[in-house]
C-alpha positions as CSV (number, residue, x, y, z in Angstrom):
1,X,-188.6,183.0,81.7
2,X,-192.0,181.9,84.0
3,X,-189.2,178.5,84.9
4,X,-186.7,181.0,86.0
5,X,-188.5,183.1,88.0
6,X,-190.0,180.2,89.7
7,X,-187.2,178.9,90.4
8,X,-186.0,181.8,91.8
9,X,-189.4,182.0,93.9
10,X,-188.9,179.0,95.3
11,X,-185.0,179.6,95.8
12,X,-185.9,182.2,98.3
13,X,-188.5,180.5,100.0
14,X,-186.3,177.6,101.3
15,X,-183.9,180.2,102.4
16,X,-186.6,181.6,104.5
17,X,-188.0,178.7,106.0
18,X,-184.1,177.4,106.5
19,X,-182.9,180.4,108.2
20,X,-186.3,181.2,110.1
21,X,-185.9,177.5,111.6
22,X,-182.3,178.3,113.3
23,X,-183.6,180.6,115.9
24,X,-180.8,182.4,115.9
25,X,-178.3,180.1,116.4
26,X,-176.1,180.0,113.0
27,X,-174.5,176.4,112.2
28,X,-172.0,176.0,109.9
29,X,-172.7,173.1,108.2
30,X,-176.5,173.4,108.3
31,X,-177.1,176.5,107.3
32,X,-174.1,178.3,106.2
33,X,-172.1,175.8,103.5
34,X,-175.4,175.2,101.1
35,X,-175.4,179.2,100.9
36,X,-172.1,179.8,100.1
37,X,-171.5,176.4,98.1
38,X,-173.0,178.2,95.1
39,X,-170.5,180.9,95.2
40,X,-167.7,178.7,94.8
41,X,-167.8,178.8,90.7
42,X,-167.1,182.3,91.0
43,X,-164.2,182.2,93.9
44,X,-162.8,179.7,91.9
45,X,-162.3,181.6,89.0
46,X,-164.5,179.1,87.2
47,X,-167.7,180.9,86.0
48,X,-167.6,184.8,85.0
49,X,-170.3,186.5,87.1
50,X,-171.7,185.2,90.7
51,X,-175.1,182.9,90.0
52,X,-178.2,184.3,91.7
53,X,-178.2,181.5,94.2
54,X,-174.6,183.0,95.1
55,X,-176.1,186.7,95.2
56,X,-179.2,185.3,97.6
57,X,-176.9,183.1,99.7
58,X,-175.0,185.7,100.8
59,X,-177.5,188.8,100.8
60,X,-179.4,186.1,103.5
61,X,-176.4,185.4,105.3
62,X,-175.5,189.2,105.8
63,X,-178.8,190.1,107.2
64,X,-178.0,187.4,110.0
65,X,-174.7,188.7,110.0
66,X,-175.8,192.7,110.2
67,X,-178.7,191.4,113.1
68,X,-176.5,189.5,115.2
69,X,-172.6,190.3,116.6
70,X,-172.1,186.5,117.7
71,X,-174.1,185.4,114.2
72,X,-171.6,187.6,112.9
73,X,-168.2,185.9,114.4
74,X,-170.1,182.3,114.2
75,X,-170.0,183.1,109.7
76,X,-166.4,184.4,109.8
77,X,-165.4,181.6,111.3
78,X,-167.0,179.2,109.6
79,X,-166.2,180.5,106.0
80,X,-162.8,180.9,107.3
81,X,-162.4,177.4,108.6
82,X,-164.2,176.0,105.3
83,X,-161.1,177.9,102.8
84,X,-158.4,176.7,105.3
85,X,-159.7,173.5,105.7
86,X,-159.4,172.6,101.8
87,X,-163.0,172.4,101.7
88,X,-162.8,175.6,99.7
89,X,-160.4,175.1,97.1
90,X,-157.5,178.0,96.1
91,X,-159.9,181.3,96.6
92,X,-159.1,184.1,93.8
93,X,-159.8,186.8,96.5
94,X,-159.0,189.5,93.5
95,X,-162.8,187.9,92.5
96,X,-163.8,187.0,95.7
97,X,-163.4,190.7,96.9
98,X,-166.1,191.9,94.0
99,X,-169.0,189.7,95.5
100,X,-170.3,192.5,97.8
101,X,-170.7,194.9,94.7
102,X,-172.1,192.1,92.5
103,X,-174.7,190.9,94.8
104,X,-176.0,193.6,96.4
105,X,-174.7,193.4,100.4
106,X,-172.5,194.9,102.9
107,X,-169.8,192.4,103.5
108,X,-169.8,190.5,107.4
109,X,-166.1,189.8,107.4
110,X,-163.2,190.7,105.9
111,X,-162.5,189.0,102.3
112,X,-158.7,187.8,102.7
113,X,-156.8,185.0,103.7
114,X,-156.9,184.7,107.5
115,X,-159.4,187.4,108.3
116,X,-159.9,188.5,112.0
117,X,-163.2,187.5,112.8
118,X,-163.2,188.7,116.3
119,X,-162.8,192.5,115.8
C-alpha cells in the first residue's frame, strides 16, 4: 500500500510541476496526450474502471480547462484531433461519457464524435 500511495504522490507531483511550467499556454502534445494516454484502456473498452492516472489526468486538465476559455478550446481541439486523427483508436463514448462521474470533474467539452469546441 506505502508503494501505491507513493506512487500516487509522486504521480501528482509531476503533474504539477508539468502544468505549472506551461504558463498558460496548453500544448497538445506536451502536455495534453501523456494525460489523457492513460485513459485510453478505459475508452477502449479495454480495462473495466478508469486508472487513477486517468482520474488525475483529467481532474488536472479540467482545472486548466475551468481557469481558461482559450485553454478550454486549445483541449477540445486537441482531444478532438487526437480521436479523428486515429491516434485514438474506435472511442466507446457509451464509456467514454461515464469518465466525469468516475473521476471526479466537470467535463471541458462535449464527449461525442465531432464535438463543437468553439461554443
Amino acid at each position: 500500500i506505502h508503494q501505491k500511495m507513493a506512487k500516487i504522490l509522486l504521480t501528482l507531483f509531476a503533474l504539477a510541476l508539468m502544468l505549472g511550467q506551461t504558463n498558460g499556454v496548453v500544448q497538445c502534445e506536451k502536455d495534453v496526450i501523456p494525460l489523457v494516454k492513460p485513459c485510453s484502456g478505459f475508452a477502449l473498452s479495454k480495462d473495466a474502471k478508469p486508472s487513477q492516472n486517468c482520474c488525475v489526468g483529467l481532474q488536472s486538465l479540467a482545472k486548466i480547462a475551468a481557469a481558461s476559455e482559450s485553454d478550454r478550446k486549445t483541449l477540445c481541439i486537441c482531444i478532438s484531433h487526437l480521436e479523428r486523427s486515429g491516434s485514438v483508436n474506435i472511442v466507446n463514448y457509451a464509456k467514454a461519457v461515464k469518465l466525469p462521474d468516475l473521476c471526479h470533474f466537470i467535463t471541458f467539452m462535449p464527449i461525442e464524435p465531432n464535438p463543437d469546441c468553439y461554443n
